[in-house]
N, C-alpha and C positions, 0 to 999 in steps of 0.2 A: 586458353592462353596460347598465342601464338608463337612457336621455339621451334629452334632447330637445334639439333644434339648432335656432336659430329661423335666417333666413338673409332679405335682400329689405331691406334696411334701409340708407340715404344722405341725402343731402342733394337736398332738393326745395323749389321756390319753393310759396309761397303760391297754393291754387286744385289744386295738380297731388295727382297719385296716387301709390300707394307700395302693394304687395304683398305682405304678409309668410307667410313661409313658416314651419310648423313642424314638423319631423321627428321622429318616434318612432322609435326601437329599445330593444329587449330587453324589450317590455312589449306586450302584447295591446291595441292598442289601444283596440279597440271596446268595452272594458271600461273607459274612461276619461272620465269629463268634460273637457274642455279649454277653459281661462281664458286671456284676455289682458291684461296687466297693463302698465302704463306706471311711469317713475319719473323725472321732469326733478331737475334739478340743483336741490339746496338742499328738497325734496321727499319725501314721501311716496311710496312705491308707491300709486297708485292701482287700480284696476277700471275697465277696459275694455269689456270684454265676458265672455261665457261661450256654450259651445255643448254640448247634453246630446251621450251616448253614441251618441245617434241619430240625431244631426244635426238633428233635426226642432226642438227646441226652440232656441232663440237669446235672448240677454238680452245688453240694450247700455246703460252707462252712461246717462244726457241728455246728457253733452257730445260724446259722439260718434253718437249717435240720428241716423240719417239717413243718416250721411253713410260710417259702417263697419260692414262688413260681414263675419262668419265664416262657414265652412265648413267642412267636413273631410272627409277620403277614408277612410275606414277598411282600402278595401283595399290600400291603397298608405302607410298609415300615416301620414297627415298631414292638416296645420291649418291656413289659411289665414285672412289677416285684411289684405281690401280696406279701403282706406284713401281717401277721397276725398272732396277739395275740404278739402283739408289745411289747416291754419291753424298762426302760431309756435307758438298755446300747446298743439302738439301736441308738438312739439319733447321728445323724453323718449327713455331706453334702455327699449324694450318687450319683454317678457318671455312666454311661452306657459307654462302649467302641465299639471301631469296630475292630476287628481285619482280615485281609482277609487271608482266609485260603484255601489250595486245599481239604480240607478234608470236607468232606459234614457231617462228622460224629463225628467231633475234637470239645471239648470243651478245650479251652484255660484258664486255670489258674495264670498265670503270668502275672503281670501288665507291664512289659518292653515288652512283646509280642505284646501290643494295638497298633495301629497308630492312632486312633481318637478317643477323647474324649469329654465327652459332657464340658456342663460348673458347673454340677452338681445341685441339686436339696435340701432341708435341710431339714432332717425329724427331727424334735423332740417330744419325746414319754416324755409324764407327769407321773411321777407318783402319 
């Protein structure tokens, strides 16, 4: 069965950090671009970030430029997405996609581009 489990996700004050994880199975990873996508209450899914198949490329919204950060492990199947010096209007259920892309080098931006999506994960920042 092919899933993604995002996992790292609570309640943190204003300024602190949060880690989010996201697990792949039943799907070849490294054959996947991987998105992170936020969605606050009353809200649109936004764009996050993206990271190509290679890890090499990275694309970060402006509102989080700076301060978040992706990764991924390919040999261990997973996406990570550092989060720091948090702020409320982060405050959203965040979600990792997969998208399979031929391009080793292609970060994907658009949400109708994903095929899998996790079940999301909900960060809330205190102020």
């Amino acid at each position: 069965q092919v899933q993604l489990v995002e996992s790292g996700g609570g309640l943190v004050q204003a300024g602190g950090s949060l880690r989010l994880s996201c697990s792949a199975s039943g799907l070849t990873f490294g054959m996947y671009a991987v998105g992170w996508f936020r969605q606050a209450p009353g809200k649109e899914r936004e764009f996050v970030g993206a990271i190509s198949r290679s890890g090499v490329i990275t694309y970060y919204a402006d509102s989080v430029k700076g301060r978040f950060t992706i990764s991924r492990d390919n040999a261990k199947n997973t996406a990570a997405l550092q989060m720091n010096s948090l702020k409320p209007e982060d405050t959203a259920v965040y979600y990792c996609a997969a998208d399979r892309t031929p391009g080793s080098y292609t970060v994907v931006r658009a949400s109708a581009e994903y095929d899998i999506w996790g079940q999301g994960t909900q960060v809330t920042v205190s102020s």
